[in-house]
MISEVEX-328015 format. One record per atom (N, C-alpha, C): z, x negated, y negated. Coordinates in pm, whole numbers, plus 50000, padded with zeros to 5 digits. Last residue first. Layout:
// MISEVEX-328015
ZXY/...
// end
This chain:
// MISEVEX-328015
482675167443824/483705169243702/484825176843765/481975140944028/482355155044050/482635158543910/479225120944110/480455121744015/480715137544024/478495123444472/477985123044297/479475125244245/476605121944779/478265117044723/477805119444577/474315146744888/475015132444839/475775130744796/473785173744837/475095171444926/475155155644935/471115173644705/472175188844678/473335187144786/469705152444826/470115157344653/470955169444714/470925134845130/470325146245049/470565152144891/472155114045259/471855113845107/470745124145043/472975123245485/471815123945481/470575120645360/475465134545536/474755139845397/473915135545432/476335115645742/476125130945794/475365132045685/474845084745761/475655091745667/475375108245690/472865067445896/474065059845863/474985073045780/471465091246042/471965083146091/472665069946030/469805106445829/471115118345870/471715103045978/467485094045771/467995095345672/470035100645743/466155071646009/466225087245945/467445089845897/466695044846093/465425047146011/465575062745945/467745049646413/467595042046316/466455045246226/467925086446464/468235073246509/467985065646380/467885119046587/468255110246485/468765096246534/467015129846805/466005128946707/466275113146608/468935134347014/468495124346998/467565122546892/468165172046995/468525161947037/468355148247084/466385184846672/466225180546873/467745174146944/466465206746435/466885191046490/466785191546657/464275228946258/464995225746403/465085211846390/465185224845878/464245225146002/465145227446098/466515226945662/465915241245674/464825240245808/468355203145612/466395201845556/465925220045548/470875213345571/469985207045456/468555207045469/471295218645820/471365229445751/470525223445583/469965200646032/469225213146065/469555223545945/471905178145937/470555174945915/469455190045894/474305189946040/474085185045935/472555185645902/473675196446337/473565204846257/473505205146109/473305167646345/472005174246405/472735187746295/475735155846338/474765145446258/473655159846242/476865171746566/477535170246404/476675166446330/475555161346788/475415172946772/475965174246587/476155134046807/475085139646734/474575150246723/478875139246899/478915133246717/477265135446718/478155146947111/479015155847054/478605153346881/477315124747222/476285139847238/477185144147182/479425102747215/478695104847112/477085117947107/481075113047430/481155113147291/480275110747203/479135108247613/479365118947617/480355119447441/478425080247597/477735089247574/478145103547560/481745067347539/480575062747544/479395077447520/484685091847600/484035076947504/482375076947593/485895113747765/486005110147582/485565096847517/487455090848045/486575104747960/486705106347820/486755058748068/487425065148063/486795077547973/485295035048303/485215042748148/486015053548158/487785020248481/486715026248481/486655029548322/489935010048597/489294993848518/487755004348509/492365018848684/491225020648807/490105008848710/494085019148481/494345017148614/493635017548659/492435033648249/492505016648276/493405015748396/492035058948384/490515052548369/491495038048372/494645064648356/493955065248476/493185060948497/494875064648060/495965058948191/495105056148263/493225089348016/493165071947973/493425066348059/494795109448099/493235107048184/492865092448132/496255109847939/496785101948116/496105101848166/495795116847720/496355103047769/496545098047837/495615144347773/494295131547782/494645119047792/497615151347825/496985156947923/495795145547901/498825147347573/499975144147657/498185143447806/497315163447383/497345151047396/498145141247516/496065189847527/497375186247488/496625168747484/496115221147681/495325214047667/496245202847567/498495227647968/498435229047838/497425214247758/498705230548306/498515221548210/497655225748096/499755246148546/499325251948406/499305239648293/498925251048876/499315246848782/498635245848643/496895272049020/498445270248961/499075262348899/493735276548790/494425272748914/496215274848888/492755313248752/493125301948689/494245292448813/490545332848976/491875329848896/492035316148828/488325337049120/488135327948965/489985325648897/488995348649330/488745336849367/488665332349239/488425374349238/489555373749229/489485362949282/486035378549287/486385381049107/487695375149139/485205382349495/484805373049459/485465368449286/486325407149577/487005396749622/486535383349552/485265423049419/486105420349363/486615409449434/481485415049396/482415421749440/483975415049391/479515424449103/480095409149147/481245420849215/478185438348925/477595439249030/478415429649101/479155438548686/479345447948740/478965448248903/480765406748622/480075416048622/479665430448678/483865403948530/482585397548624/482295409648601/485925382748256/485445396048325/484005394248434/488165361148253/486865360148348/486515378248376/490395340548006/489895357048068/488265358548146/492565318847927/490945322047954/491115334648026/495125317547842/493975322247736/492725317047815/496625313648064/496505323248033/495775328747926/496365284748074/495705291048201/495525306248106/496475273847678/497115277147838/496295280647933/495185259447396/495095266647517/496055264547634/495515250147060/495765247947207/495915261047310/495095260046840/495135250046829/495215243846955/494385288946940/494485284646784/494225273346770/492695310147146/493325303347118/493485301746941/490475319447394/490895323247255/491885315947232/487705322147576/488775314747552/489415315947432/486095339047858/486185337547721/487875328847697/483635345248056/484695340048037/484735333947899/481605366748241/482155359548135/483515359348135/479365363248513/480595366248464/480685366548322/476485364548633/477985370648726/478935371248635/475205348548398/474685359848487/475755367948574/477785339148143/476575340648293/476255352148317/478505340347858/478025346447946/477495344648033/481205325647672/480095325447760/479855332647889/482955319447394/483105327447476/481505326147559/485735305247225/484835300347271/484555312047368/487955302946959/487295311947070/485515304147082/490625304446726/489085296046795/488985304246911/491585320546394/491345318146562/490355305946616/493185334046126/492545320946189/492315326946367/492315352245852/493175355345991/492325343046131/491225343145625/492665341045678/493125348645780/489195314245667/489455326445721/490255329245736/487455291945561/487845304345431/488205313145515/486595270045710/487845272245628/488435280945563/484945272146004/485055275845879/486505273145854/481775271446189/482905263546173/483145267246007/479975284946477/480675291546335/482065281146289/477325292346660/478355280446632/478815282646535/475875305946947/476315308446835/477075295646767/473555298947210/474865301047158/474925299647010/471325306147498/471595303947326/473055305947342/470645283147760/471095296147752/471355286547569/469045263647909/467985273047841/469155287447798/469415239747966/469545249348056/468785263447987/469715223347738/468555223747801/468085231047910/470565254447481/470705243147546/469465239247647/470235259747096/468925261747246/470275249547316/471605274146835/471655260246981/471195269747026/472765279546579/471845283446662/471855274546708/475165279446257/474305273646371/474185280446491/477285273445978/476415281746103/475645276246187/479825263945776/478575260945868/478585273646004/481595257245516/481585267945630/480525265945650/482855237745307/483445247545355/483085255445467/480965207545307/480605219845287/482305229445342/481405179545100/481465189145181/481515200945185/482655176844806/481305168344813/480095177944967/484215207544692/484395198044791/482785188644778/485885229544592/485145222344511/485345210044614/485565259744818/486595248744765/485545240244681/484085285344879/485085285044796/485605269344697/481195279044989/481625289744912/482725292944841/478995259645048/480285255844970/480575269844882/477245258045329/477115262145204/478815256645210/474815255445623/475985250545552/476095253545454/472795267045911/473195265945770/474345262545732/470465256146143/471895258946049/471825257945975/469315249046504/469415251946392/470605259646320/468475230546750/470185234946665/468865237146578/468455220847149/467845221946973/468805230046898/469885210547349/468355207647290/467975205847184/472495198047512/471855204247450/470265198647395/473965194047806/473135190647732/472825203647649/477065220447925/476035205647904/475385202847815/478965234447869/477355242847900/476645232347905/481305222947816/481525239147943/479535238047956/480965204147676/481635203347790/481205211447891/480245220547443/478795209847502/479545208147634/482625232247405/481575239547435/480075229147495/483775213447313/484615220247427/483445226047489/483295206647089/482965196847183/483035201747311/483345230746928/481865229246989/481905216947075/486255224646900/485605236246971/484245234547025/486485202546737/487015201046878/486375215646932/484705203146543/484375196646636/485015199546761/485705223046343/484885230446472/484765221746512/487025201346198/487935211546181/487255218146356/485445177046111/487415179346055/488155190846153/483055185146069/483445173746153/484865177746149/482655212945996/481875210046075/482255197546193/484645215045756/484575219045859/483695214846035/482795180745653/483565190645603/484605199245748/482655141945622/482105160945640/483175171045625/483645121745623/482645125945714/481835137145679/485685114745483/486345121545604/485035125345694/485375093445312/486165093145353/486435100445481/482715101845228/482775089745237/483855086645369/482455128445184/481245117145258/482325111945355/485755147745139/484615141345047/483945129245224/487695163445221/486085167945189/485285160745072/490405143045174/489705149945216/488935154445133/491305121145039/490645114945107/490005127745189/493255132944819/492405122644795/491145121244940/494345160844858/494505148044928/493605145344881/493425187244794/494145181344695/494795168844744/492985206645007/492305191844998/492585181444844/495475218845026/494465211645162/494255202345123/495255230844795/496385223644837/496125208444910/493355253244858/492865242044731/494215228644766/493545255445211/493605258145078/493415250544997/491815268545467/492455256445405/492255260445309/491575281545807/492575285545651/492635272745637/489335293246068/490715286146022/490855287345884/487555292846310/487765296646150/489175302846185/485345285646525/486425275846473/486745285346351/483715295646781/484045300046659/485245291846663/480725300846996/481355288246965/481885294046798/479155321847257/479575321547097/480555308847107/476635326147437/477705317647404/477585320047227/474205331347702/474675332947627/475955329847562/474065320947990/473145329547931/473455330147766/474955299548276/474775304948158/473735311448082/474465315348622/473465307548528/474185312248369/477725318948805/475505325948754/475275311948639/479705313148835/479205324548768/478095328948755/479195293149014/480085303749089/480035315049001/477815268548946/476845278248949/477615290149045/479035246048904/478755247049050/477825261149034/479925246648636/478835240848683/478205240848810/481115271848627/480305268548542/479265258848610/483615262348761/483265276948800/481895277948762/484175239448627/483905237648764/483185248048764/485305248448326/483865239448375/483635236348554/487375259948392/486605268248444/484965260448377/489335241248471/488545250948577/487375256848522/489215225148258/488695218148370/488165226648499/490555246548151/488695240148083/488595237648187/493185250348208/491985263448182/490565253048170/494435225748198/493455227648342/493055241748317/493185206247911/493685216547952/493235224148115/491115189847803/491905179647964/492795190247966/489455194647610/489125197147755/489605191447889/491185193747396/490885207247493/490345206647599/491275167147289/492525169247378/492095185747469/489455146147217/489235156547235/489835167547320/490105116847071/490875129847117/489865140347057/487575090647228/488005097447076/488685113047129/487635059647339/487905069947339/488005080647257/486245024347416/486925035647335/486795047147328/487185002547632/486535010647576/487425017247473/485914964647691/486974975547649/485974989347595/484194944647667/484304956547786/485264961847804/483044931547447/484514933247450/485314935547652/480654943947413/480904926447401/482044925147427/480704969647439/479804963047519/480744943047554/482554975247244/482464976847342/481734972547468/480644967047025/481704961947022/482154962247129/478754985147042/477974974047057/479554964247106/480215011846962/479195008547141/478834994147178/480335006746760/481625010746809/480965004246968/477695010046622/478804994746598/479844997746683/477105033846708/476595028146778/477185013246739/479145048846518/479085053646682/478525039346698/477875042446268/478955036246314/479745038846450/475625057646317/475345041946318/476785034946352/476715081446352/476045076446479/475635062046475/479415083846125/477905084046130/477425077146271/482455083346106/481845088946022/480305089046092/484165079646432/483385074646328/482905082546203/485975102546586/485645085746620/485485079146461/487425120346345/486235117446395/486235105046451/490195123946614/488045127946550/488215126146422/491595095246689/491745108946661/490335111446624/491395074246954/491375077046828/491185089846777/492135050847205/492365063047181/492165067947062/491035018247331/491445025747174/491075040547240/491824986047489/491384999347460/492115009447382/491514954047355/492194965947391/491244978147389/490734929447234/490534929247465/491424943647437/490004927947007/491104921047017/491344920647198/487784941247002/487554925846993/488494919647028/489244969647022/487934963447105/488154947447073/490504963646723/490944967746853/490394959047001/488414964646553/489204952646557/490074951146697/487104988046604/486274974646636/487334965446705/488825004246507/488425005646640/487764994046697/488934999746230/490174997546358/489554995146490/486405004946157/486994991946170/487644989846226/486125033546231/485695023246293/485895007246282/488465046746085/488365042846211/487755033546274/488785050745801/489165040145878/488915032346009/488415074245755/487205062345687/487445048545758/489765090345880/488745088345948/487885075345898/493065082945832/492055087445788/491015082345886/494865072046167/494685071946028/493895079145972/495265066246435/496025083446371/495765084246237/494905054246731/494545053446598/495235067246548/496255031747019/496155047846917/496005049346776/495545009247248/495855014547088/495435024547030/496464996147496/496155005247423/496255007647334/497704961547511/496664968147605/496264979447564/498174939947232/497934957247336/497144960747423/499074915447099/497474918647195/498004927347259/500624905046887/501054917246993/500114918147122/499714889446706/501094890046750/501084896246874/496664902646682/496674888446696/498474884546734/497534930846617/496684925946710/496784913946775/499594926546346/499444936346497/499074927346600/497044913746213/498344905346220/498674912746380/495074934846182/494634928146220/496354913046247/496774953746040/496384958746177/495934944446220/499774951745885/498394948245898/498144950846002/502764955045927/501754966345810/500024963845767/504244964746173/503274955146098/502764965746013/507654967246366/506854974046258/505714960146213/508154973146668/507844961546599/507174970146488/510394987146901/508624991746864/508794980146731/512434985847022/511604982747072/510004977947019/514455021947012/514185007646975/513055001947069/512275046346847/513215041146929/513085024046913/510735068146680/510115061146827/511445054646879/512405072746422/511935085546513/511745073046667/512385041246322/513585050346376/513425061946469/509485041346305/509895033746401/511185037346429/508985060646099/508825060646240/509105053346378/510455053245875/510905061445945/510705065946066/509295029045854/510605026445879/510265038045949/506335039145772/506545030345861/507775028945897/507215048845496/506595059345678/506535048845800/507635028445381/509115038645429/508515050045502/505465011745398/506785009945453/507385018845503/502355021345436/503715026245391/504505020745496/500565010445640/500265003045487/501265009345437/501475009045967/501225016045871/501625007345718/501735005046315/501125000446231/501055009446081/503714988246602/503425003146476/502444996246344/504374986046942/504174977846801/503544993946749/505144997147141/505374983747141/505354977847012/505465016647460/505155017447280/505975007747226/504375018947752/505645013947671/504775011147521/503495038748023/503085034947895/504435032047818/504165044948248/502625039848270/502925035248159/506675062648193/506555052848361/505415047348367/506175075147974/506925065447994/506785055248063/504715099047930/504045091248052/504695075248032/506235113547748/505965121747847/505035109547952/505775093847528/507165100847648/507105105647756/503295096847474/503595085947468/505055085947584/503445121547402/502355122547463/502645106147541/504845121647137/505515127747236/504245127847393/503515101746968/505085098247025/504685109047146/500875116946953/501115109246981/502035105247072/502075141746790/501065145946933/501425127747010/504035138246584/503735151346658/503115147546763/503275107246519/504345114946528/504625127146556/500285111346441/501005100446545/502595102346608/500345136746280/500045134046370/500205125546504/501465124046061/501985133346119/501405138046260/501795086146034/501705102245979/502345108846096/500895059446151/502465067346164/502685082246103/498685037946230/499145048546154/500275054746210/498335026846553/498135026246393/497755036746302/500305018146799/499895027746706/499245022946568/499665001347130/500405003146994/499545013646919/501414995047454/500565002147304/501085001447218/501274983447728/501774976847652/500774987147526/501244998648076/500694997247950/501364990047862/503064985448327/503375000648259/502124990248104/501174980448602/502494980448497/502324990648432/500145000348892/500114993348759/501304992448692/501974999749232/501785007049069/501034995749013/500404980249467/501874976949394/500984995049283/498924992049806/498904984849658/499954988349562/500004991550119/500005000050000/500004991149876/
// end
């Protein structure tokens, strides 16, 4: 019988609210694989206070690149602004670690593909939280889905709308390019429509619209969109800030069933619902139950799918291609609501305007002096 792995050696960079809500406690909960080791944050006194919250042990730096070169981690959890990421993420990678990072991985598929190159040269990977689809509602019922136990997808709504206020973005570093990427579209519906490329595979073609109906943002407030997948079923895509009665819901039709997912911020077994069709006998309806155990979609739930990938020395889920069919799905509806064309999948590469920058430096959504 082969020994356990040690237990991980990680570190954090950034200490907000996040790293400290989902993080720490995701970090506890897999103790016996993972020891939290070093902290990283440009605030001291968020930096003190987290290292008091985490316990003893954990080493405060207020440089990432010092961190690295003191500490060499075997994992590292990003939690900062997005403008940040890909440098971290590099520095990470170069340093021989693998990186967990909150969405957006990157701002732009160019800085996807500096992330890939780093990785390559490194053979570390990197990962980006897409914590819904390590809930065992998804994982079932992408089985039920792909084995073809519902029928053939047919149809699909994809809805993110949610509430942000002038407050919201009264942060410096949100809904603007530079800093956060984008608007709803990247910030807010990614984790839903990632959920959704999960449950229905490849996609094809997108078309959309984006507008700025309430907030004074560089970004848009609320996006639409049409998807062809390559399976050939349509879906809906609705990412918004202006809704005050919030939900996410993801809902898809096969031929034998539907199954729908409602939620806010996280899913149980008990927010998926499988009506079957009329023609589907009941014994067969009653084989879709949700499995027994109830793993809550969760940072706690992807972290250990990490775990698992560097105990076994495999890619780990949430990085390389399949993350980035997600981020060019983001680049694609960007591109599909400014020009007023269909975007393909893969269209966008070196040389077209929507691949170093979602805007696309389009006149009517390029970065500009705001009054």
């Amino acid at each position: 019988m082969s020994p356990s792995p040690a237990r991980r050696r990680v570190a954090v960079i950034g200490t907000g609210a996040i790293v400290s809500g989902s993080h720490l406690p995701a970090l506890r909960s897999h103790a016996d694989r993972a020891e939290l080791v070093a902290a990283v944050d440009v605030d001291p006194a968020r930096l003190a206070a987290f290292r008091e919250l985490a316990g003893d042990g954990v080493t405060g730096y207020t440089s990432t690149d010092e961190m690295l070169d003191a500490v060499r981690p075997d994992l590292v959890l990003i939690g900062t602004p997005p403008s940040l990421h890909r440098e971290q993420t590099v520095a990470a990678l170069e340093a021989g670690a693998w990186v967990l990072c909150e969405k957006p991985l990157c701002l732009s598929l160019a800085e996807y593909d500096e992330i890939a190159a780093a990785e390559e040269a490194s053979g570390a990977y990197a990962s980006v939280v897409f914590q819904h689809r390590y809930g065992s509602g998804a994982v079932h019922a992408r089985e039920l889905i792909a084995s073809g136990e519902l029928g053939a997808p047919l149809v699909a709504h994809c809805q993110t709308t949610w509430h942000r206020d002038a407050a919201y973005y009264a942060v410096p570093w949100r809904g603007r390019w530079a800093t956060e990427g984008g608007g709803p579209t990247m910030g807010h519906g990614i984790h839903q429509f990632d959920l959704l490329l999960h449950l229905l595979g490849p996609w094809a073609e997108i078309r959309a619209m984006a507008t700025r109906l309430v907030h004074d943002t560089e970004s848009e407030d609320v996006s639409t969109a049409l998807v062809r997948f390559e399976s050939g079923a349509l879906a809906t895509v609705v990412n918004s800030v202006l809704s005050p009665q919030e939900v996410s819901r993801i809902r898809v039709d096969c031929a034998d069933a539907t199954v729908e997912l409602t939620h806010l911020y996280g899913h149980r077994n008990d927010d998926w619902v499988y009506t079957p069709a009329p023609h589907v006998p009941s014994e067969r309806a009653a084989a879709w139950r949700t499995p027994a155990a109830d793993v809550p979609s969760s940072h706690t739930a992807q972290l250990g799918a990490v775990l698992d990938a560097h105990d076994n020395g495999v890619r780990p889920p949430g990085s390389g291609p399949a993350a980035r069919a997600t981020l060019d799905f983001a680049a694609a509806l960007y591109k599909a609501a400014f020009t007023g064309l269909p975007v393909h999948a893969g269209e966008i590469a070196p040389g077209d305007p929507f691949y170093p920058a979602m805007h696309g430096d389009h006149p009517h959504w390029a970065p500009k002096e705001r009054v």
